[in-house]
N, CA and C atoms as a LAMMPS dump frame, in Angstrom:
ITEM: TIMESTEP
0
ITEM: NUMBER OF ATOMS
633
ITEM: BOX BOUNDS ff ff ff
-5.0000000000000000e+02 5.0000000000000000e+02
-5.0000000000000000e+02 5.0000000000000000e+02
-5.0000000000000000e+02 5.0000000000000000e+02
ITEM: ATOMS id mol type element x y z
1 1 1 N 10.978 444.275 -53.645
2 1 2 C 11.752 443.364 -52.806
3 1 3 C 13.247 443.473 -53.148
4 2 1 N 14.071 443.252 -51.767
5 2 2 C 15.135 443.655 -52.301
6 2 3 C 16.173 442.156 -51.868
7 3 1 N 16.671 442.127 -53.155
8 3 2 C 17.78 439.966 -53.271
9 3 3 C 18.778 440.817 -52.914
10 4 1 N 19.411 439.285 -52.198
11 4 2 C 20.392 439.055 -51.739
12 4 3 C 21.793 439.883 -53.008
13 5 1 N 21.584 439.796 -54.256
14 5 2 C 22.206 440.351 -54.86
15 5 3 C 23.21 441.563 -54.427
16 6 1 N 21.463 442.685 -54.171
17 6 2 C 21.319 443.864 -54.294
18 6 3 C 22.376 443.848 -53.172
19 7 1 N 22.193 443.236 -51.986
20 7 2 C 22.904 443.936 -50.695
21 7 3 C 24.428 443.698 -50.896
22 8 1 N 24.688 443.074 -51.865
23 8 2 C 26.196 442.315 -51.635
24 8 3 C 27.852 443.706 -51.531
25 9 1 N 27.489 444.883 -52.733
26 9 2 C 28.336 446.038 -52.685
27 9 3 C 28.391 446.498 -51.307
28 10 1 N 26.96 446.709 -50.708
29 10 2 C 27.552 447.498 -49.404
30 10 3 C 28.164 446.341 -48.353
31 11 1 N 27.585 445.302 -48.481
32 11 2 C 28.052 444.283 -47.622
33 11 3 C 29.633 444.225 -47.629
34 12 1 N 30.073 443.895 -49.121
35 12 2 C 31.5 443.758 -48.996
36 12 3 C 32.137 444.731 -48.876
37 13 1 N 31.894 446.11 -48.846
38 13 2 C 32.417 447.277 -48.564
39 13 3 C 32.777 447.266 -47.071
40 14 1 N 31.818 446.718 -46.32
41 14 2 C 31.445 446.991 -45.129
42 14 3 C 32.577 445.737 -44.363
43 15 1 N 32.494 444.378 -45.16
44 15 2 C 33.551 443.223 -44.634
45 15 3 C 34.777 443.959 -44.892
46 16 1 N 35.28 444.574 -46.088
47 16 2 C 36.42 444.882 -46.499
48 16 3 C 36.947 446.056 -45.81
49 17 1 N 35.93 446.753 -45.061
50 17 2 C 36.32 447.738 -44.011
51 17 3 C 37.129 447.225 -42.578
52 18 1 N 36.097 445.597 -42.303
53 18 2 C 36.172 445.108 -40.998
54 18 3 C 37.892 444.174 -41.325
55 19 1 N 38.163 444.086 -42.492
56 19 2 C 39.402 443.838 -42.948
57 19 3 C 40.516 444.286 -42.738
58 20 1 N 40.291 445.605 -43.203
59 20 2 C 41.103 446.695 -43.474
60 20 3 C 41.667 447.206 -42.107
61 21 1 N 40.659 447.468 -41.125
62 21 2 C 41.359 447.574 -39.637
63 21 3 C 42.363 446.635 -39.495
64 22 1 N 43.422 447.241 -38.776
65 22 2 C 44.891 446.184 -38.156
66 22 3 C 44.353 445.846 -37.097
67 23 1 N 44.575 444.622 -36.609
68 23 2 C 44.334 443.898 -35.363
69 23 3 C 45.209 442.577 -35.512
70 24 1 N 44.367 441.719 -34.525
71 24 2 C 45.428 440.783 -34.228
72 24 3 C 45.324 439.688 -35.134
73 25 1 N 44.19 439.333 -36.394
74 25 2 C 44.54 438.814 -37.266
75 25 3 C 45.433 439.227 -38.6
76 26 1 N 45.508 440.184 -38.854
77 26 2 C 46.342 440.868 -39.333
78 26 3 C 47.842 440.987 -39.379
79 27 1 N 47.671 441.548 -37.923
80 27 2 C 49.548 441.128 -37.339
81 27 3 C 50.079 439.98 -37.345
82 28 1 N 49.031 439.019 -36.985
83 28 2 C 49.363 437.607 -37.299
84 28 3 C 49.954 437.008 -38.751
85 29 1 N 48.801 437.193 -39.736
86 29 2 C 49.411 436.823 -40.846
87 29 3 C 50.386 437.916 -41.584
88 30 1 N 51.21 438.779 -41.417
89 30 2 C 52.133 439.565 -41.631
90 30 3 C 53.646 438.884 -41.097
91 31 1 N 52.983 439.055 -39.704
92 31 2 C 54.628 437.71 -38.989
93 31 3 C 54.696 436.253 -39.747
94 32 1 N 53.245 435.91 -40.346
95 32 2 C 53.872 434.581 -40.887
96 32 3 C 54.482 434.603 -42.21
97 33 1 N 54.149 435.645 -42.964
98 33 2 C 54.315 436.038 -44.193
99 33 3 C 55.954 436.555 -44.444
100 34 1 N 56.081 437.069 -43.068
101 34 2 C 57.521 437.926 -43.286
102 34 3 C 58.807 437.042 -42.41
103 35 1 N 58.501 436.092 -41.656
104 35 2 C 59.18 435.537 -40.788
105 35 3 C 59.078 433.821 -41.768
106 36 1 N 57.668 433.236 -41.844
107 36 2 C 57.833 431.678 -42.619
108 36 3 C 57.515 432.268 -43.962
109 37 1 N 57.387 433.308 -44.527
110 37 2 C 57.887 432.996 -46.069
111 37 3 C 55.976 432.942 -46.601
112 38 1 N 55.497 433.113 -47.845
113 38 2 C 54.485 433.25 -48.298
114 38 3 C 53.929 432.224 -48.271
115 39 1 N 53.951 431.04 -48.535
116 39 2 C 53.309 429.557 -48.082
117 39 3 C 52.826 429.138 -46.999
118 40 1 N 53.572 429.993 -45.838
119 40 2 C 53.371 429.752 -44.506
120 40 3 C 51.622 430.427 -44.467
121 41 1 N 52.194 432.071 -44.513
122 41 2 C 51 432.997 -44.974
123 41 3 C 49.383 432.536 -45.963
124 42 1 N 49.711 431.791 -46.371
125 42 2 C 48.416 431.184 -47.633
126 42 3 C 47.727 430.401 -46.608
127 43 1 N 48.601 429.479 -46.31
128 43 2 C 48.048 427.996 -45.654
129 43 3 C 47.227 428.909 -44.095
130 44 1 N 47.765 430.153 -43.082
131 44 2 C 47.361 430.483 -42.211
132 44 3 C 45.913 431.26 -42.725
133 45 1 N 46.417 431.761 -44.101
134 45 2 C 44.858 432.283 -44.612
135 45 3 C 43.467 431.639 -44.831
136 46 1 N 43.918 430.43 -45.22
137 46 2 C 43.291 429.373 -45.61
138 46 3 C 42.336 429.31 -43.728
139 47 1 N 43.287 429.264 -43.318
140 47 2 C 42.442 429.091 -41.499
141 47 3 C 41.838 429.683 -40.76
142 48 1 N 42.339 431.342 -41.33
143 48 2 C 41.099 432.402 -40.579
144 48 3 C 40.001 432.614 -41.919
145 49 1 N 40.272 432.565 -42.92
146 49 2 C 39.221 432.762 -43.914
147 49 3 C 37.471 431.279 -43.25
148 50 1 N 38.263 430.034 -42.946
149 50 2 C 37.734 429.015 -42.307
150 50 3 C 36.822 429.568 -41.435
151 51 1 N 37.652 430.273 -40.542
152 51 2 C 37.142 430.492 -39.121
153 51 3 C 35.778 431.327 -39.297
154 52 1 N 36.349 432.191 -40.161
155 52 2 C 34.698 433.337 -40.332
156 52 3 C 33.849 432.075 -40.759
157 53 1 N 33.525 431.165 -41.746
158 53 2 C 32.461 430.4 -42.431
159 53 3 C 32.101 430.187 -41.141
160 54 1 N 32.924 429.332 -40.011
161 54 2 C 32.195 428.308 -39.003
162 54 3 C 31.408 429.573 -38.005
163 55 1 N 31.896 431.027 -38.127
164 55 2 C 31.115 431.645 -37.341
165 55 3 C 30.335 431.99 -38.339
166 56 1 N 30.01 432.145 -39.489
167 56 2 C 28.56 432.634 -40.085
168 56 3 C 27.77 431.201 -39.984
169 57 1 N 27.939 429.911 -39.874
170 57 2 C 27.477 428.845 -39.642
171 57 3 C 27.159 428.939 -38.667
172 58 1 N 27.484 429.147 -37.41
173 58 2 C 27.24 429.151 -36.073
174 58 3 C 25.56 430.129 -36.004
175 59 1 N 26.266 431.342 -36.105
176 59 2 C 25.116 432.292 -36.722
177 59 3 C 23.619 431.553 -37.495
178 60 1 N 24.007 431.031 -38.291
179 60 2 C 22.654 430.587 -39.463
180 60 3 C 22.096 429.422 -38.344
181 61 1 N 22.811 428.789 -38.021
182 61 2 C 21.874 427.606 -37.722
183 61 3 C 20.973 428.084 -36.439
184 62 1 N 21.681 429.154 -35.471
185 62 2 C 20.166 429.223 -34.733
186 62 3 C 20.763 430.495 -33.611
187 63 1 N 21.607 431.188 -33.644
188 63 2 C 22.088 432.48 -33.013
189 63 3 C 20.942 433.371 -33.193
190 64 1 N 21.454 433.857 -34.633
191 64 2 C 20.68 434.915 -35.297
192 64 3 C 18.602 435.119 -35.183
193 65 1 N 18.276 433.943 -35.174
194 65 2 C 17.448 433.295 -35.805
195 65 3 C 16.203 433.654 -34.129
196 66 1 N 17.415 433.189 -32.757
197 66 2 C 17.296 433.624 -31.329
198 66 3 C 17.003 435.437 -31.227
199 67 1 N 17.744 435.695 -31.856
200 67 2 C 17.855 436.97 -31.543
201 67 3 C 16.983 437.881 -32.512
202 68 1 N 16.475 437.403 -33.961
203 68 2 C 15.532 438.084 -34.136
204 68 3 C 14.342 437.917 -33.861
205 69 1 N 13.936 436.937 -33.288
206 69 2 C 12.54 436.773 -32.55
207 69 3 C 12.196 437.264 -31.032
208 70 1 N 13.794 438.187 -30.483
209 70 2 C 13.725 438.583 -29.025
210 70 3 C 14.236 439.886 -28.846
211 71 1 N 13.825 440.445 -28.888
212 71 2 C 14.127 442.029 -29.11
213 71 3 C 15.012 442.238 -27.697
214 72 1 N 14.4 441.509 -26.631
215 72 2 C 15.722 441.808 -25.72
216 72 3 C 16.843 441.026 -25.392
217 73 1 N 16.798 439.911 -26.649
218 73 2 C 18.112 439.456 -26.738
219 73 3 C 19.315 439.998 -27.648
220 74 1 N 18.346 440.419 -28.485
221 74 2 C 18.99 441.503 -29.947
222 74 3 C 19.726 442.38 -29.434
223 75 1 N 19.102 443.19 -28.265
224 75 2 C 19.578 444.169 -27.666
225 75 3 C 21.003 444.462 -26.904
226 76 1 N 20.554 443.038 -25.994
227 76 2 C 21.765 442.789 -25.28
228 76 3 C 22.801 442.395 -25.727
229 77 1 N 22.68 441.382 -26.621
230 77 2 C 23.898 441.212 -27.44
231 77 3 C 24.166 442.462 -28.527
232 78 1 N 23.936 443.34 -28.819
233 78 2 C 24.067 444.372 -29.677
234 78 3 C 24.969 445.593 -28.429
235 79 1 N 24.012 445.803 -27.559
236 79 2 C 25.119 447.054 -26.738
237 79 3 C 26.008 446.104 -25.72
238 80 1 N 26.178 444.665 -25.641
239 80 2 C 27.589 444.448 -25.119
240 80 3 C 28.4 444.536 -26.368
241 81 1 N 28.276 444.491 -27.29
242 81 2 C 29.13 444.311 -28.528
243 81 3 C 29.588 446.163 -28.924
244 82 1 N 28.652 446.705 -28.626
245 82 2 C 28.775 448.012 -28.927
246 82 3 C 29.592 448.859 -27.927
247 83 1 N 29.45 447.424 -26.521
248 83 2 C 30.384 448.959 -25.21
249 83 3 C 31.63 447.658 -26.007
250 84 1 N 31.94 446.506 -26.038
251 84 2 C 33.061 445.783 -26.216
252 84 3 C 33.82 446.573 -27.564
253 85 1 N 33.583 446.796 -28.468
254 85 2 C 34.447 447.812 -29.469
255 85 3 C 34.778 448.619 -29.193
256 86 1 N 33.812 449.618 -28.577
257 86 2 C 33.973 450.983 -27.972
258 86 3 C 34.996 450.85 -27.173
259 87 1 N 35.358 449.494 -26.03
260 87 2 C 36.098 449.898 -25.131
261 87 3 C 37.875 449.05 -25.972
262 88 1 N 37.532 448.5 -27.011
263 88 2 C 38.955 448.244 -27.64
264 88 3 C 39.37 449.249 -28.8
265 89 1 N 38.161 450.322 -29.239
266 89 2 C 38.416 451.417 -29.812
267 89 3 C 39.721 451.82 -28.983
268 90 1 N 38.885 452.114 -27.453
269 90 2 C 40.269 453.323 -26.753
270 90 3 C 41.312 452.642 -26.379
271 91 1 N 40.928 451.04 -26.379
272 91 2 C 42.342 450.898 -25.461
273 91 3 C 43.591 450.993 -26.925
274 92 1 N 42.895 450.667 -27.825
275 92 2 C 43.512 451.227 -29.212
276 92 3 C 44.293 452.51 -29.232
277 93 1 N 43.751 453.093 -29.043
278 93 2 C 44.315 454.437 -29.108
279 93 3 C 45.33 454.926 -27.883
280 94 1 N 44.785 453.875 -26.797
281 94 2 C 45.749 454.387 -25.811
282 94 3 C 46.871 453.913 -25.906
283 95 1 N 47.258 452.644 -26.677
284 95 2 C 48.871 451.864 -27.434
285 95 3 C 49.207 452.862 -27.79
286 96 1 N 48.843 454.5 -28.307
287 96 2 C 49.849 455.014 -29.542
288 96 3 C 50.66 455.214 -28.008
289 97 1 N 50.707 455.612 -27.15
290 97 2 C 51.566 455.65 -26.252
291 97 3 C 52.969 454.771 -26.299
292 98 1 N 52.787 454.084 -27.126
293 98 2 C 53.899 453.073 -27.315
294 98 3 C 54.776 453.344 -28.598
295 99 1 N 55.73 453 -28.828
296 99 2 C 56.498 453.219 -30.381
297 99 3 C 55.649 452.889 -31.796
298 100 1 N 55.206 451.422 -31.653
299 100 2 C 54.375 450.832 -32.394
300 100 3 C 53.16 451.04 -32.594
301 101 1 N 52.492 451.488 -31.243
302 101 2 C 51.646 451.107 -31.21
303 101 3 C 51.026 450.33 -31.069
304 102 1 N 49.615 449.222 -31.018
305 102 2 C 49.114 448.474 -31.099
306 102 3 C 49.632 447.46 -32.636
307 103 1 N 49.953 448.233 -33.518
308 103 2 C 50.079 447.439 -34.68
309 103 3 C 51.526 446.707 -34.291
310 104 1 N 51.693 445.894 -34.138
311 104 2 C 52.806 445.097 -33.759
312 104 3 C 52.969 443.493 -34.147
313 105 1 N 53.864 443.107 -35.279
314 105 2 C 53.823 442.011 -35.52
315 105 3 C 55.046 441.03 -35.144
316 106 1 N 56.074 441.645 -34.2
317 106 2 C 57.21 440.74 -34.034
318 106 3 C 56.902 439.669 -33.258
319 107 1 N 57.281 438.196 -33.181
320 107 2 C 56.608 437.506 -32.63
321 107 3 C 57.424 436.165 -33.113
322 108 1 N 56.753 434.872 -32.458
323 108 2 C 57.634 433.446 -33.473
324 108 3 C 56.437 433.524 -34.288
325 109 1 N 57.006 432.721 -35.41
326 109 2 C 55.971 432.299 -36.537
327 109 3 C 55.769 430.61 -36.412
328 110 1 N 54.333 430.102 -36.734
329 110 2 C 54.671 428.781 -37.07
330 110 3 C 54.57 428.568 -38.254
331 111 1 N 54.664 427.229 -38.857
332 111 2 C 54.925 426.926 -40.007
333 111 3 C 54.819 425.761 -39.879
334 112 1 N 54.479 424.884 -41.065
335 112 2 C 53.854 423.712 -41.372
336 112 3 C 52.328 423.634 -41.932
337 113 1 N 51.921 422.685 -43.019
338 113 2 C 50.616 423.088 -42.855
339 113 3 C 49.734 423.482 -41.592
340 114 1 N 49.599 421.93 -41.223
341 114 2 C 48.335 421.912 -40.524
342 114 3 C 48.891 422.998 -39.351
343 115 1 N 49.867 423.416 -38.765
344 115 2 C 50.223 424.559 -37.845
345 115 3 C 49.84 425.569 -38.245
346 116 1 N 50.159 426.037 -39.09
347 116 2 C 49.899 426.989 -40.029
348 116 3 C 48.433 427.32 -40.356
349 117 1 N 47.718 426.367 -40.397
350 117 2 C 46.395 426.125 -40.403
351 117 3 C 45.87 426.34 -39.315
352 118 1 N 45.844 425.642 -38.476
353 118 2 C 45.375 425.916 -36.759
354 118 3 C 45.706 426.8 -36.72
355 119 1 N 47.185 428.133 -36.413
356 119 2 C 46.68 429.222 -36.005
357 119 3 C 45.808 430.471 -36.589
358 120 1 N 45.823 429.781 -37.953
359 120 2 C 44.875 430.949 -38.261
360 120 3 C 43.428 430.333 -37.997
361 121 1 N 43.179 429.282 -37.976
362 121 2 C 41.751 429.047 -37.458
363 121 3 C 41.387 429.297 -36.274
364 122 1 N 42.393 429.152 -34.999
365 122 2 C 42.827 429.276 -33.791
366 122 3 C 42.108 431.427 -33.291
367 123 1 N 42.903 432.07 -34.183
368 123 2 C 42.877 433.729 -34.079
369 123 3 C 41.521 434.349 -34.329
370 124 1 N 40.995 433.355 -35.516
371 124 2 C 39.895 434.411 -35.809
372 124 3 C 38.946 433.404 -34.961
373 125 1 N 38.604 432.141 -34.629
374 125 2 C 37.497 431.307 -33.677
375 125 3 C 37.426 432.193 -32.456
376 126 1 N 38.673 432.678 -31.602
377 126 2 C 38.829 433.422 -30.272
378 126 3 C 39.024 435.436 -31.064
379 127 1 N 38.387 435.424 -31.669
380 127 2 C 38.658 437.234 -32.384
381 127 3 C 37.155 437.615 -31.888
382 128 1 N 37.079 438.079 -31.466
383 128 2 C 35.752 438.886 -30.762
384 128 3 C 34.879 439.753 -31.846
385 129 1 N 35.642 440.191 -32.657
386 129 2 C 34.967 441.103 -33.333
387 129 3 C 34.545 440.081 -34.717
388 130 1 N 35.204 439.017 -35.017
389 130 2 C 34.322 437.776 -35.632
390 130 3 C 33.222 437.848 -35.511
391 131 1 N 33.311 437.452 -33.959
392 131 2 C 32.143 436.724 -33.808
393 131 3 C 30.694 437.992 -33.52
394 132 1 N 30.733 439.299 -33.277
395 132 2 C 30.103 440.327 -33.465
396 132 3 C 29.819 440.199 -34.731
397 133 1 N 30.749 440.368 -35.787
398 133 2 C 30.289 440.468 -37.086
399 133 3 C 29.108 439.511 -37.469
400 134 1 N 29.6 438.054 -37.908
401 134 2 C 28.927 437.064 -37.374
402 134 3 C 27.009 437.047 -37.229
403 135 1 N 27.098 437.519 -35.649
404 135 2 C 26.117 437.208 -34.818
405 135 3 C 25.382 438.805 -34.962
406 136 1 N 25.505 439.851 -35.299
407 136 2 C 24.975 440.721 -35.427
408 136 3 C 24.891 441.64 -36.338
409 137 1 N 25.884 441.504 -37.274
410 137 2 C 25.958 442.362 -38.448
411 137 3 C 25.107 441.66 -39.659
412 138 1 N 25.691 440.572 -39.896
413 138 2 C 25.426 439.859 -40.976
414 138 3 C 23.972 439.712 -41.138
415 139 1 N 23.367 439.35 -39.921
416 139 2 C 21.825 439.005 -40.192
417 139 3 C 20.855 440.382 -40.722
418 140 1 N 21.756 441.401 -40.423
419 140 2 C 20.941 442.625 -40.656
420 140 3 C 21.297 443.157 -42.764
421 141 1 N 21.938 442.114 -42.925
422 141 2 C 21.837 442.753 -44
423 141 3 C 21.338 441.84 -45.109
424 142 1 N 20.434 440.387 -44.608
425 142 2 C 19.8 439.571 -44.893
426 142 3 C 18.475 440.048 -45.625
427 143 1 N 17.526 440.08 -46.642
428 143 2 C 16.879 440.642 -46.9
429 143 3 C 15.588 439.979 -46.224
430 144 1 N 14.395 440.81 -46.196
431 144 2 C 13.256 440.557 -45.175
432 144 3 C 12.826 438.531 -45.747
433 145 1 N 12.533 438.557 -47.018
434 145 2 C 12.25 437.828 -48.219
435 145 3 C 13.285 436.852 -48.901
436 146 1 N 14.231 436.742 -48.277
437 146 2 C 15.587 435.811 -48.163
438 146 3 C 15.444 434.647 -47.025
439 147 1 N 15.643 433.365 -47.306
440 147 2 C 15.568 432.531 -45.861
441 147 3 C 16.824 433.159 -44.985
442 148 1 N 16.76 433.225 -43.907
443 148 2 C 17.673 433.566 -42.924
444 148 3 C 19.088 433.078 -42.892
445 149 1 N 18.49 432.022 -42.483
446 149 2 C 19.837 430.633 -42.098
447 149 3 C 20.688 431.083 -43.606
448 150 1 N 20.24 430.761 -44.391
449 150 2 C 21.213 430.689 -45.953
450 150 3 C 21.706 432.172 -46.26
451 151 1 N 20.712 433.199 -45.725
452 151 2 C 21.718 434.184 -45.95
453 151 3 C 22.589 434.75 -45.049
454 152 1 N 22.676 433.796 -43.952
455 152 2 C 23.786 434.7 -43.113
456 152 3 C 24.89 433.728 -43.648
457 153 1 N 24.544 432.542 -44.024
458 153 2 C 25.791 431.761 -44.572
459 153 3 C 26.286 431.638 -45.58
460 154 1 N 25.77 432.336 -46.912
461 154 2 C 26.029 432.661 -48.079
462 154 3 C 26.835 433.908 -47.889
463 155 1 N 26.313 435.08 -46.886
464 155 2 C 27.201 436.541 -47.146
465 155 3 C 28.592 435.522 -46.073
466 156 1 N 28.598 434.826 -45.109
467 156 2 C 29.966 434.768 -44.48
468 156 3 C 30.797 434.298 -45.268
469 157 1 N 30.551 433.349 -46.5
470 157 2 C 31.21 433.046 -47.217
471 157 3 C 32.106 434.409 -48.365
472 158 1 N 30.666 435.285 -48.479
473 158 2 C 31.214 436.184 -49.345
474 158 3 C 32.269 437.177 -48.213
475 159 1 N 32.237 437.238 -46.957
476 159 2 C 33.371 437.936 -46.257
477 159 3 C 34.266 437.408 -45.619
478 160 1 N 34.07 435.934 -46.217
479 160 2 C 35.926 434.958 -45.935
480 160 3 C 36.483 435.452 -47.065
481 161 1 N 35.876 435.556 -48.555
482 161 2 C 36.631 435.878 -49.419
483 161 3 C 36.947 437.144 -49.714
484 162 1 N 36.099 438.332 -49.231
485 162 2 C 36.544 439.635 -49.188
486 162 3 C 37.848 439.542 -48.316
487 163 1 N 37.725 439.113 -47.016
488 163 2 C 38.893 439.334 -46.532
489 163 3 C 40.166 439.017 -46.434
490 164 1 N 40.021 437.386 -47.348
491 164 2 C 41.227 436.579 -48.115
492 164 3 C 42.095 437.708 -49.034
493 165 1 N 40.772 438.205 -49.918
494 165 2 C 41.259 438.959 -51.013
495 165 3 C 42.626 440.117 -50.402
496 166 1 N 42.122 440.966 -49.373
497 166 2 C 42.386 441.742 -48.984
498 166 3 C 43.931 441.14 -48.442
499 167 1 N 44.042 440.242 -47.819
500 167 2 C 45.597 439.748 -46.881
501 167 3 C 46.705 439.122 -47.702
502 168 1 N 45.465 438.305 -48.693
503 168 2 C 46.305 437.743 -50.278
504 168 3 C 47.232 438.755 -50.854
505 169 1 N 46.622 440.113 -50.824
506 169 2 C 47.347 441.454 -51.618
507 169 3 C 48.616 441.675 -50.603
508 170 1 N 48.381 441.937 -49.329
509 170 2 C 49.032 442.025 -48.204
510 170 3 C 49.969 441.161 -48.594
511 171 1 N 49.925 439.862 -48.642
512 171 2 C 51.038 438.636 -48.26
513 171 3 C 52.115 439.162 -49.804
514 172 1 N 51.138 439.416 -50.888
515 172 2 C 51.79 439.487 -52.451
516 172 3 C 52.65 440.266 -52.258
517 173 1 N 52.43 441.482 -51.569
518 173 2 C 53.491 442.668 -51.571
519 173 3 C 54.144 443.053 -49.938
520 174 1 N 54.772 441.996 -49.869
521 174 2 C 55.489 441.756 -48.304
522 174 3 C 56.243 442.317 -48.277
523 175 1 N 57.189 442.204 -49.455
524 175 2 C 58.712 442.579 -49.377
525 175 3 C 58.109 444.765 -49.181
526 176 1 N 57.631 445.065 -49.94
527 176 2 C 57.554 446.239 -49.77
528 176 3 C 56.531 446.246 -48.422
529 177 1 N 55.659 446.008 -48.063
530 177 2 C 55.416 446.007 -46.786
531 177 3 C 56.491 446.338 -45.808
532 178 1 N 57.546 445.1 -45.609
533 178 2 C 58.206 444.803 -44.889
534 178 3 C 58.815 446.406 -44.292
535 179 1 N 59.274 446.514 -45.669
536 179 2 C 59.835 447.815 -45.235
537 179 3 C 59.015 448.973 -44.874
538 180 1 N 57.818 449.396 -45.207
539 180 2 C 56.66 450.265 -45.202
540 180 3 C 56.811 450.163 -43.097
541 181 1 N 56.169 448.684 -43.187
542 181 2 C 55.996 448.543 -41.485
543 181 3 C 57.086 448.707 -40.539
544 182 1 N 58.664 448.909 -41.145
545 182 2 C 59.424 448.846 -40.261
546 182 3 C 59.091 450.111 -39.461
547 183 1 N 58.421 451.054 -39.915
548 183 2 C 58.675 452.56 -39.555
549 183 3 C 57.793 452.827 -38.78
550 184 1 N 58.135 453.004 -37.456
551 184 2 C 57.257 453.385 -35.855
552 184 3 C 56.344 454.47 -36.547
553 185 1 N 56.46 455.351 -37.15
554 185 2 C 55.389 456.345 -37.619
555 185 3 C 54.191 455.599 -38.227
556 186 1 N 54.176 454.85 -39.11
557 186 2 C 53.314 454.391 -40.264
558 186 3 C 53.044 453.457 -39.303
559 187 1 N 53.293 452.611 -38.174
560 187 2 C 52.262 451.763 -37.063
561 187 3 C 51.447 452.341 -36.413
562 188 1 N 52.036 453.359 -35.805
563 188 2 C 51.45 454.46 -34.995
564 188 3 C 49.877 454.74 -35.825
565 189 1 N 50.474 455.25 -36.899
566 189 2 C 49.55 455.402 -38.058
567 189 3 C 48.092 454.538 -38.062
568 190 1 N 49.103 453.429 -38.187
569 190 2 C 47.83 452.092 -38.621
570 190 3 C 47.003 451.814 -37.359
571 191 1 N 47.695 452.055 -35.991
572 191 2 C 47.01 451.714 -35.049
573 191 3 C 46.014 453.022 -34.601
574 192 1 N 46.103 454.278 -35.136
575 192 2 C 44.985 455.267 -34.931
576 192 3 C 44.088 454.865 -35.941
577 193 1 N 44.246 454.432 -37.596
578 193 2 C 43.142 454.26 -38.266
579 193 3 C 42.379 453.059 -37.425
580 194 1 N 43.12 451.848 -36.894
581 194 2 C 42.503 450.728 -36.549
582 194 3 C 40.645 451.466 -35.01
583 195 1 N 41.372 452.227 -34.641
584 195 2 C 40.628 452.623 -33.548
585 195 3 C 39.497 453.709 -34.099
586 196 1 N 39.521 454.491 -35.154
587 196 2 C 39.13 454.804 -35.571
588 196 3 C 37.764 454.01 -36.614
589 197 1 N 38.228 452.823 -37.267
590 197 2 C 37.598 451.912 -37.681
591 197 3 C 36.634 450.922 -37.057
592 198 1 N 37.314 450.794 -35.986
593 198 2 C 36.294 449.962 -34.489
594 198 3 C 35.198 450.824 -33.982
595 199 1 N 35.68 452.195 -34.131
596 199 2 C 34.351 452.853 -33.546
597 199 3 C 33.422 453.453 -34.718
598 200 1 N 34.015 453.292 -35.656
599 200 2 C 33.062 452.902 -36.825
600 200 3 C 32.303 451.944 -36.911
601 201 1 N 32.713 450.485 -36.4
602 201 2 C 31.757 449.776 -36.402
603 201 3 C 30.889 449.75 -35.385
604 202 1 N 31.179 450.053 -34.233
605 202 2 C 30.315 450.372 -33.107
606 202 3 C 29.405 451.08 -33.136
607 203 1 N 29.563 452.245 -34.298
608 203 2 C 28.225 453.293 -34.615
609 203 3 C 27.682 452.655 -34.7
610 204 1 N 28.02 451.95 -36.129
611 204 2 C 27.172 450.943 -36.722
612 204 3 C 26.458 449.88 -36.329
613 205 1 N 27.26 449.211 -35.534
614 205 2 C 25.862 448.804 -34.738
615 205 3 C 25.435 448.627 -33.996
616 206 1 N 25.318 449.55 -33.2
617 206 2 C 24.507 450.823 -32.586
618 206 3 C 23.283 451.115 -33.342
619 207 1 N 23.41 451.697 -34.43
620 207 2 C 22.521 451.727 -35.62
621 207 3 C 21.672 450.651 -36.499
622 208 1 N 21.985 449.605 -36.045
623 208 2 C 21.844 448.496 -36.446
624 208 3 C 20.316 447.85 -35.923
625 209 1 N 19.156 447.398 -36.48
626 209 2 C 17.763 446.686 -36.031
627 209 3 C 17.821 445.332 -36.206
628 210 1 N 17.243 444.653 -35.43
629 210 2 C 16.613 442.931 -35.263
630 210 3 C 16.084 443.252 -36.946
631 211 1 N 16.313 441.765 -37.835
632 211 2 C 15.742 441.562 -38.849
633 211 3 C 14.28 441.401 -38.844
């Protein structure tokens, strides 16, 4: 039998991947980080890190739970999720057409806690690929012999904090950021790995079975 333990390396490999892509939570907390200053940045972290729990909650209490007892609900929600990446893979790639690219963080910032708070709870509640993760990834890496509900809500917890970890480093080293991102090449850059990474996850699940 294989615990919840065991799965946790590839799991967080796998959150810290869905991290690591630039998108629009990303760009987000970069503009708040570089425009309101690192406090701004914490407190907005604090709100999308939030946002994933309430979607692995959403998930546990009775999404997941739907969908592994219906093979053609599994389904359907699995290849709309699989053409929906696929088709923000390309439109990904079709930004490099632009200076930036897709990676683009100029923008207003807010600031204040609870502002600060709301929009990052705000980005990742309406982030699509959340809620994919969420509702279709997570349950698959639940072990057969694990209660369900608790492990899709135990790993979302463990990939609010993978991905805290990951933006925390981001926010720490802004000032060199700052300058890293000024440069249309290195966006360009980030926005081909980002598309590249989306259709990574789309293999995946693609590849992916009902628990």
């Amino acid at each position: 039998m294989i615990s919840l333990v065991q799965v946790l390396p590839a799991f967080i490999a796998t959150a810290f991947l869905l991290a690591l892509v630039p998108g629009q939570t990303v760009a987000m907390i970069l503009r708040q980080a570089i425009v309101g200053g690192t406090k701004t940045a914490y407190t907005t972290l604090i709100g999308t890190s939030g946002a994933l729990i309430i979607w692995g909650a959403a998930s546990a209490i009775g999404l997941s739970a739907i969908f592994a007892r219906s093979q053609t609900a599994y389904n359907l929600l699995k290849y709309t999720g699989v053409a929906f990446l696929t088709f923000l893979a390309l439109q990904t790639l079709w930004s490099l057409r632009r200076e930036f690219g897709k990676f683009d963080y100029e923008g207003a910032t807010t600031a204040g806690f609870m502002p600060a708070f709301r929009l990052g709870l705000i980005t990742n509640l309406t982030n699509v690929k959340a809620a994919v993760f969420a509702v279709a990834f997570i349950p698959a890496f639940v072990p057969a012999d694990f209660n369900l509900g608790w492990g899709i809500f135990l790993l979302s917890i463990v990939q609010a904090l993978t991905s805290a970890s990951w933006y925390s480093f981001l926010v720490h080293i802004i000032g060199r950021a700052t300058t890293i991102l000024a440069k249309p090449k290195v966006r360009r850059a980030l926005t081909a790995f980002s598309a590249i990474g989306i259709l990574f996850l789309a293999v995946t699940l693609l590849l992916t079975s009902p628990r």
